[in-house]
C-alpha positions as CSV (number, residue, x, y, z in Angstrom):
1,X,-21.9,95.6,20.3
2,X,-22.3,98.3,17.6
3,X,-21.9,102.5,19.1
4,X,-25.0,104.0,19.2
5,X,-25.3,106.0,16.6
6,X,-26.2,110.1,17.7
7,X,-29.4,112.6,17.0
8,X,-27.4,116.0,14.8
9,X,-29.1,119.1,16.6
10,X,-28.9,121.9,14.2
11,X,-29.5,125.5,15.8
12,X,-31.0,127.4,12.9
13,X,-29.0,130.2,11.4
14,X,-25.8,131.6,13.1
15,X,-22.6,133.8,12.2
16,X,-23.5,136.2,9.6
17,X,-27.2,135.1,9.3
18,X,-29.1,135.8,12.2
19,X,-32.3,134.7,10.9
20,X,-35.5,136.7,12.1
21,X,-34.9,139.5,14.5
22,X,-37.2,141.7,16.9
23,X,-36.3,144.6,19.2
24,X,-32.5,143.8,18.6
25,X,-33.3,140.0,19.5
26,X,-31.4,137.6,17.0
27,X,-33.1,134.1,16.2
28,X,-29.6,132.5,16.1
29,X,-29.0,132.8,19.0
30,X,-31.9,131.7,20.4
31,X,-31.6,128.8,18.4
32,X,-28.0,128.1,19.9
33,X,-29.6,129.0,23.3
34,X,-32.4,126.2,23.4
35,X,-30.5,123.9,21.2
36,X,-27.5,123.4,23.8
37,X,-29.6,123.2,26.7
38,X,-31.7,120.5,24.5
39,X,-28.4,118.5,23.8
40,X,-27.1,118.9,28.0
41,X,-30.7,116.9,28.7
42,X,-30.2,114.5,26.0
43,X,-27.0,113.5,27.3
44,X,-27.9,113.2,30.1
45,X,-31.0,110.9,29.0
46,X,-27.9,108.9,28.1
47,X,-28.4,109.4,23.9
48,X,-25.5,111.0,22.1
49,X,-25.2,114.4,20.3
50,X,-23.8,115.2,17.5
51,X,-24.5,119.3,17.0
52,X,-23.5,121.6,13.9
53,X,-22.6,124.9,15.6
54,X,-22.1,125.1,19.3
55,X,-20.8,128.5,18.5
56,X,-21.9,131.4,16.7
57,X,-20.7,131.1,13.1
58,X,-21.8,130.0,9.9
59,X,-20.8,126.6,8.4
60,X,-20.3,129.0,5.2
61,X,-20.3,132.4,5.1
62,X,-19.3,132.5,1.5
63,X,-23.4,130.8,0.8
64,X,-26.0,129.9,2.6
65,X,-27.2,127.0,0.2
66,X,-23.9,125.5,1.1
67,X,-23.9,126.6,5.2
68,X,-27.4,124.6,4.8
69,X,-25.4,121.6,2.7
70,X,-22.4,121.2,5.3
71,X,-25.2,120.9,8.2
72,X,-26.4,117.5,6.7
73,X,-23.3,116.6,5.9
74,X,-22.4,116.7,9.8
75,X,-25.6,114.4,10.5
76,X,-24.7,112.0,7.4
77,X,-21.1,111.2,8.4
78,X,-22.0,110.9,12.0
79,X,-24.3,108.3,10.3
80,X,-27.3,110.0,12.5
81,X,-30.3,108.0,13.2
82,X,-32.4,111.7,13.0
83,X,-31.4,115.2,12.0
84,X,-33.5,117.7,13.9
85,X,-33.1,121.2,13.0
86,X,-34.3,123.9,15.9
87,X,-35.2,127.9,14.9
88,X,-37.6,130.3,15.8
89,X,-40.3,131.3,13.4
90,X,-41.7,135.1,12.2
91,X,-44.4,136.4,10.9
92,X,-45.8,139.8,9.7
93,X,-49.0,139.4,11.8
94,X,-47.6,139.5,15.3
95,X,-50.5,137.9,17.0
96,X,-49.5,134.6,15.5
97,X,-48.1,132.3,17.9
98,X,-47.4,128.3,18.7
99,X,-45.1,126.0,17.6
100,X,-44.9,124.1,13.7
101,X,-42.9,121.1,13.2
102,X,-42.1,120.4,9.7
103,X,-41.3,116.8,8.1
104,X,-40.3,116.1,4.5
105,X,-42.5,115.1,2.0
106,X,-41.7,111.9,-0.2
107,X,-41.7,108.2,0.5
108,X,-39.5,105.3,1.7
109,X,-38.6,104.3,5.3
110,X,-36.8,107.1,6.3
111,X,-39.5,109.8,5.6
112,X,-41.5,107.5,7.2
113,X,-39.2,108.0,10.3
114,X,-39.0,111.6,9.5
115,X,-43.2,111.8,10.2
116,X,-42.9,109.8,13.2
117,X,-40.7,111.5,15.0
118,X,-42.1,114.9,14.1
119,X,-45.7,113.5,15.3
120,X,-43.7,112.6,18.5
121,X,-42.6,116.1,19.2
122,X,-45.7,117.8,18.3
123,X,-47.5,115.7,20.6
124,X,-44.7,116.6,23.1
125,X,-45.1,120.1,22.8
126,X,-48.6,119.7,23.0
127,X,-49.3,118.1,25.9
128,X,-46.4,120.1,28.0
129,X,-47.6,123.3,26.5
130,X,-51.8,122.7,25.9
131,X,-52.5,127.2,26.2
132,X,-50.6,127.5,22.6
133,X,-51.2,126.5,19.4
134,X,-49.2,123.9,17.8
135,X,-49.3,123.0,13.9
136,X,-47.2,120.2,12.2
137,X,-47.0,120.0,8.4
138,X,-45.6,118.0,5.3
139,X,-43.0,120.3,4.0
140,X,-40.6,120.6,0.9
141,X,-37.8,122.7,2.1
142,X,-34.4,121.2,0.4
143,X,-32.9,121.3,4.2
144,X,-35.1,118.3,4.6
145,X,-35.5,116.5,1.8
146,X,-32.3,116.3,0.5
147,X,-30.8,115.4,4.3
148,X,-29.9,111.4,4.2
149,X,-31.1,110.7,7.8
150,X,-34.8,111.5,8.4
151,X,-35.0,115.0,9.4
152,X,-37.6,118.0,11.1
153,X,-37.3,121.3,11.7
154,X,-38.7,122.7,15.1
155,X,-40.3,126.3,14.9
156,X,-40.2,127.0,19.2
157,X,-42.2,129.7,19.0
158,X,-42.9,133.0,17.2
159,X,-40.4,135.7,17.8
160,X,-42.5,138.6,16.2
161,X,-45.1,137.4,18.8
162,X,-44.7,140.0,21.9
163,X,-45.7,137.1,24.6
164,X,-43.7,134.3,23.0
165,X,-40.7,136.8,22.4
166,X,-40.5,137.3,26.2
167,X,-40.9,133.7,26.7
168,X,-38.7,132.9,24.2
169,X,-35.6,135.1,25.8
170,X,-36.2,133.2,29.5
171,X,-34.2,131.1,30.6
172,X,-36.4,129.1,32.7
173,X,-38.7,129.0,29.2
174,X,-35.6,127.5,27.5
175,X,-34.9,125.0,30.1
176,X,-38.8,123.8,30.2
177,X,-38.5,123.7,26.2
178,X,-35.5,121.9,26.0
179,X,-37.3,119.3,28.5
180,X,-40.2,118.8,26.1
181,X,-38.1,118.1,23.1
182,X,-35.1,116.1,25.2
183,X,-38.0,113.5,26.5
184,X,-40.2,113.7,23.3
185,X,-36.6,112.7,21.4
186,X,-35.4,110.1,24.3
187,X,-38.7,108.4,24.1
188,X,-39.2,108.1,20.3
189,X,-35.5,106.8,20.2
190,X,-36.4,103.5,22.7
191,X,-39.7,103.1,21.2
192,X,-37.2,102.3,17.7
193,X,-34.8,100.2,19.6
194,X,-38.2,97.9,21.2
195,X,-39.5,98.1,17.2
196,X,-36.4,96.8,15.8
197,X,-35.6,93.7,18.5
198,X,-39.4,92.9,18.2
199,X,-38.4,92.6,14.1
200,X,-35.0,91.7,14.3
């Protein structure tokens, strides 16, 4: 019987780049935050996890095109079946809130993945969090087209957003978040195993 292969978790950002930042909050470590509390209810969902930074550092300080590079290399030699890259999103116009998930544009089977499980966690966050507003869109950012698993990113939430920054910095908001994406990433996972015994 073959391992099963692991999802890469990638917390946005870390190290020298903290990413966005409001009232001396850093995104990176938010990102770390919710992205090690995601991979603790995965594993315990009983899927392995594979993450890039469980730390705060950068992959490579020396450039961020090639901190970005050494991220999807950690998914493609762990031979990943997904690459799912977490952050928190800013905005000049702080009454923007919700969540975006973002999936690469192109064709072939695994972009085709790379939609699917995006429109799993959208509907996720959805249905666990219906008083926000949640967007998911084609994108072509080179962190997800040029990854060699299927890949998303995960915007959480809006830190320049005054209510989603305090949510955002709860613990008990983490935890719940973390939840949503753990179950949403679980359940897309066995709905691919059923798929490829029903084909195989």
């Amino acid at each position: 019987m073959s391992a099963i292969p692991p999802v890469t978790l990638d917390p946005g950002h870390g190290g020298i780049d903290g990413g966005a930042t409001a009232d001396g909050i850093l995104e990176k470590d938010l990102n770390l935050a919710i992205t090690r509390e995601t991979a603790k209810r995965l594993e315990a969902k009983g899927l392995k996890v594979a993450l890039t930074r469980d730390s705060d550092i950068a992959l490579d300080p020396t450039s961020y095109a090639n901190d970005l590079r050494r991220r999807r290399q950690i998914a493609a030699t762990n031979r990943s079946w997904a690459f799912i890259s977490i952050h928190v999103n800013s905005i000049g116009d702080s009454s923007v809130r919700g969540t975006l998930v973002l999936y690469p544009e192109g064709s072939g089977s695994e972009r085709e993945t790379a939609k699917a499980l995006a429109e799993a966690l959208h509907e996720a966050l959805e249905a666990d969090f219906p008083n926000r507003p949640h967007r998911i869109q084609v994108s072509d950012i080179p962190h997800l087209i040029e990854s060699r698993v299927p890949a998303v990113l995960v915007e959480v939430g809006f830190l320049s957003n005054p209510e989603e920054r305090r949510m955002l910095t709860n613990h008990l908001y983490q935890e719940g978040l973390a939840e949503t994406l753990a179950q949403a990433v679980r359940d897309f996972w066995q709905k691919q195993q059923s798929k490829a015994k029903a084909t195989g």
